[in-house]
N, C-alpha and C positions, 0 to 999 in steps of 0.2 A: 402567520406572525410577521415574517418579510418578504417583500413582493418578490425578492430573487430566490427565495426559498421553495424548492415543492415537495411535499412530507408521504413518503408510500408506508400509512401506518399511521401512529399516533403521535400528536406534540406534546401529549403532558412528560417526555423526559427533557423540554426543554425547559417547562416551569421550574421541572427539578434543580435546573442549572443555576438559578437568578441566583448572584451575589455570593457562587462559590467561588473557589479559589484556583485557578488553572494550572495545569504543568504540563507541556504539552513534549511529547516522545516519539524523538525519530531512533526506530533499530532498523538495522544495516546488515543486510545479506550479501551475497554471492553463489551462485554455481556455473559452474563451467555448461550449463545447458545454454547459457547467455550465450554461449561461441559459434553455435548452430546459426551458421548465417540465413537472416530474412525472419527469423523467431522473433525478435526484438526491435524497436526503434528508441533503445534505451542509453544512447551513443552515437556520436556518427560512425562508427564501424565495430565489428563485432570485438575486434581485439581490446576494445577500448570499454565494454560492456563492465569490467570488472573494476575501473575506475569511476563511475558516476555516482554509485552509493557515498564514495567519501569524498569526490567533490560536490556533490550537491550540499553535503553538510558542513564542507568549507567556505562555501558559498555566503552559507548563511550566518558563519561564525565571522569569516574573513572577508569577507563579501569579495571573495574571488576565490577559484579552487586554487590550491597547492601544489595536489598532487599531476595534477594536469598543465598542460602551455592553455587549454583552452576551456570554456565554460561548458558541461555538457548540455547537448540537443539530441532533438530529432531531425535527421538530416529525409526530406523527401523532396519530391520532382518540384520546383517553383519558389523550394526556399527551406528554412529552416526553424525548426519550432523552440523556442528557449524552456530547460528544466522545469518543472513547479515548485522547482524551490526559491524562484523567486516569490511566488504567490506566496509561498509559505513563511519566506523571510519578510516579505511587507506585513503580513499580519501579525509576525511577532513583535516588530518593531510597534506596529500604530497601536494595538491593544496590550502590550507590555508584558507579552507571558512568559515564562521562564521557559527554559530551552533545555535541555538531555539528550545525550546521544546515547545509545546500545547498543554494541557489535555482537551480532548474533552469528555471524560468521562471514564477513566481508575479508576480500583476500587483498587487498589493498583497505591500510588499515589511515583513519584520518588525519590529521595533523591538528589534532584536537583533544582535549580530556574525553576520553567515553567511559561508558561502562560495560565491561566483558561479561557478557554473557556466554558464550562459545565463540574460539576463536578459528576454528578450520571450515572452510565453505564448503559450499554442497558440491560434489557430483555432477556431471552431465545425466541425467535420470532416463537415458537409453541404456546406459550398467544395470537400471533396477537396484542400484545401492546409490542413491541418492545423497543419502545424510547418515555420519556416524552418530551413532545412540542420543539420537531424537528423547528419549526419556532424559538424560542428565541435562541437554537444552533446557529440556520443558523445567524441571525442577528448578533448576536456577534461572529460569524463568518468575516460579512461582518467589521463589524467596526476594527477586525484584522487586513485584507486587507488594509484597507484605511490606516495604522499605518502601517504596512510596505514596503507601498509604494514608505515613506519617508527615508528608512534608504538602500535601494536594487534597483538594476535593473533590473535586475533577479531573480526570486522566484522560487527556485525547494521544493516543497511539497511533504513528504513522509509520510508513516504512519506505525505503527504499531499495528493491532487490531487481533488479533485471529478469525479463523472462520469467518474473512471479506470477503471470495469469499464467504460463502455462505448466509450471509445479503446481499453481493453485486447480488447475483444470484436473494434473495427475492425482491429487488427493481426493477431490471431489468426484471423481469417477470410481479412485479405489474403495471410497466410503460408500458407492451405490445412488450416488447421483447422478443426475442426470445433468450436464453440462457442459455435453459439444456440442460446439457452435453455438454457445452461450458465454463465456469468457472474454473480456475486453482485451484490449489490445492499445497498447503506444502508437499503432502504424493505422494513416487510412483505413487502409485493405487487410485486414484480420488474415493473418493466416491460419484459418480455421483448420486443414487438414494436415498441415505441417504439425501443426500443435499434437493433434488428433494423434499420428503415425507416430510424432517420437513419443508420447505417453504409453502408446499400443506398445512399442517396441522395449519399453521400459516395463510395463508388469509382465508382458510375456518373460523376461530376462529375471527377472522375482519371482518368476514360477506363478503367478496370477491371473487367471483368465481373463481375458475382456468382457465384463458384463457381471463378472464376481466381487458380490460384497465383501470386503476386508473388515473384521471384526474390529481389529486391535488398531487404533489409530498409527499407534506410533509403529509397527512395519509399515500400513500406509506411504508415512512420511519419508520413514527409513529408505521404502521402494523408489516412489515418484516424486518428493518433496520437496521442500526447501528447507534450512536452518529456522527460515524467520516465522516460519507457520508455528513451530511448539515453542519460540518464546513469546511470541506474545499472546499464545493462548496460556502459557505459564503465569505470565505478568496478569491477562485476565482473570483467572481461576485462583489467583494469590491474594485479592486486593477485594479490598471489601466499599469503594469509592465507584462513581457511577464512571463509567467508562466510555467514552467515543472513540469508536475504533474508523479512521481517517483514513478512507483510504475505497480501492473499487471494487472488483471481482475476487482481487484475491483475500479480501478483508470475511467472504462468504465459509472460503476455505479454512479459516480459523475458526471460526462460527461452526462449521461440521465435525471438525477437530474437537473442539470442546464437547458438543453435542454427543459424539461418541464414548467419552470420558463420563460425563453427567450429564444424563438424558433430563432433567429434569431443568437443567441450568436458567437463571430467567436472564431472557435476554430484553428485558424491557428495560432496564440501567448498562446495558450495552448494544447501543444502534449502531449502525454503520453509518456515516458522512463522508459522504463524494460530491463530484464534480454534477452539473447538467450534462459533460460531455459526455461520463458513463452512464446515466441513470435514462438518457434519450436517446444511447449510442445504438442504432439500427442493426449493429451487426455482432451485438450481446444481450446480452438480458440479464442482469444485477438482479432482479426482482424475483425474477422465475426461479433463480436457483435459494433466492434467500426463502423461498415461500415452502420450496421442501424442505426445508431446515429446521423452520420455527417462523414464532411468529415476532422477526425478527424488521424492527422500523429503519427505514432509510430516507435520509436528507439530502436532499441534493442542491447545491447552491448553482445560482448563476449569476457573474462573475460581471456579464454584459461585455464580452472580448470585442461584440462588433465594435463598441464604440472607443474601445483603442488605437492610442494614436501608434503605436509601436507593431510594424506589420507582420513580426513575428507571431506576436500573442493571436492574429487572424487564424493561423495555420490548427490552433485548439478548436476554432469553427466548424473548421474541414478534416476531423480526425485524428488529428496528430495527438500524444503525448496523453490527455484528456484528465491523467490523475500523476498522482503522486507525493513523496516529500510530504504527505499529511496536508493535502490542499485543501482539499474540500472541506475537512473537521475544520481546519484553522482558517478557513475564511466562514465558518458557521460560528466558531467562540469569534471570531473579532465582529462579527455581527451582534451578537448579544454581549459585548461589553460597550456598545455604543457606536462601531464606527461605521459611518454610512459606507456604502458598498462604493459610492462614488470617489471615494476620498481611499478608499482599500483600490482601485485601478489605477486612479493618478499616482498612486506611489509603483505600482506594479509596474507602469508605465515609466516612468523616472527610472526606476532600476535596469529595466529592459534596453531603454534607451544609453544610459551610462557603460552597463556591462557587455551588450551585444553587437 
């Protein structure tokens, strides 16, 4: 359909999309797994992990964060990679979608109108008590759903949570997946066995074996999780509107979450949308873990970063950052509301330049 687009699976839900109505949904996490130095490049330093969910969304309201002196990056060797919430913030601006925030448990809370989902963040998930009662999230998860079912026709859901590939890794392993050293990562260099050992160390500490199916999702979550895995599998399982769930590896982790809930669930009105950076990234596999799953379609946009003039956006080339802030979905709706990709960079570009 567009030449930056490559589709693992089927396009007819983009037909589905022509001339609906978009609302696109950033919710907002935290856990203190974020603080595990070298787990994340979701900040320039680990302490600072727990602020990027709510200035990336001030970013895009304020177009500057609040809560921070500084914009959050990925800080690595040669330079620094700027948030996706600028990508996120130019698409909303050039295709004019309406904006929503969700605190599903961010400990730094925005300087913004949201909507409270859960307000206490998750655990370091080496306790093995990750998340308190993951079920009342999920519920009021679902009652979200049903509430903007009414105002959308279209739902693209993104999120922003630190260290979410690797709660999303601890879910996906508890549910009987297979998916180390399969999980993306914000950094280069994946730390694939870092991830690996505090997941291990976190269902040993739950009383769960390593290599043991967990029946009930929500101990799962409860165990190794994050807050933002059962709201927006709430918000999906609520909403009867076709859904883009915007986002990378850990977008799969809600998809098995659900899958455990209702085996039967159709995921061909909820594809996942990401980045080229995830969908080509050498040291994960988005694919492989979505294909145990279901037969669940993924879009992958590309952005064309070589040909920015702003020399941060190069560092998404070479590994850094690659998703987030609902990028990928929201540079897929502002491609089907008309705007060429060329004209979605030069703004991406202008922003980079201004803010960094």
């Amino acid at each position: 359909m567009f030449e930056e687009l490559k589709v693992y699976g089927s396009e007819d839900f983009l037909h589905e999309l022509e001339d609906k109505k978009p609302l696109f949904l950033c919710v907002l996490a935290t856990t203190a797994t974020s603080q595990i130095p070298g787990i994340t490049g979701a900040g320039a330093a680990p302490d600072l992990t727990e602020y990027t969910p709510a200035a990336d969304v001030e970013l895009i309201v304020h177009e500057a964060p609040l809560c921070l002196p500084e914009i959050p990056k990925t800080v690595v060797e040669g330079g620094s990679t700027p948030t996706p919430a600028v990508i996120t913030k130019a698409c909303i601006e050039l295709a004019d979608i309406p904006f929503l925030v969700a605190d599903a448990g961010a400990r730094i809370k925005p300087n913004l109108p949201y909507i409270l989902i859960n307000e206490k963040p998750g655990d370091d998930i080496r306790t093995g008590k990750a998340v308190d009662n993951p079920r009342k999230i999920f519920e009021n998860g679902k009652i979200l759903g049903e509430m903007l079912s009414g105002m959308a026709e279209h739902l693209i859901i993104g999120e922003s949570t630190p260290a979410g590939t690797t709660t999303a890794l601890g879910v996906l392993t508890a549910l009987g997946y297979d998916a180390n050293f399969k999980v993306s990562a914000s950094l280069p260099e994946n730390p694939h066995n870092l991830k690996r050992d505090v997941v291990k160390e976190g269902l040993k500490n739950a009383g769960i074996k390593w290599g043991e199916k967990v029946k009930d999702p929500f101990k799962a979550v409860e165990a190794v999780g994050d807050p933002m895995i059962p709201a927006i599998a709430g918000i999906c399982m609520g909403t009867d509107i076709p859904i883009t769930l915007a986002g990378g590896t850990q977008m799969t982790a809600i998809c098995a979450f659900i899958k455990a809930i209702e085996e039967d669930f159709d995921f061909s009105r909820t594809p996942i949308a990401t980045t080229i950076f995830v969908a080509e990234d050498e040291t994960s596999d988005i694919n492989q873990i979505a294909r145990q799953i279901g037969d669940i379609t993924i879009y992958a946009v590309d952005p064309g970063f070589e040909r920015a003039t702003h020399k941060g956006l190069h560092g998404y080339l070479t590994g850094s950052v690659k998703e987030g802030v609902g990028a990928g979905g929201m540079l897929l709706e502002a491609l089907l509301k008309g705007v060429s990709m060329d004209t979605i960079r030069d703004r991406i570009d202008e922003l980079c330049h201004k803010l960094f």
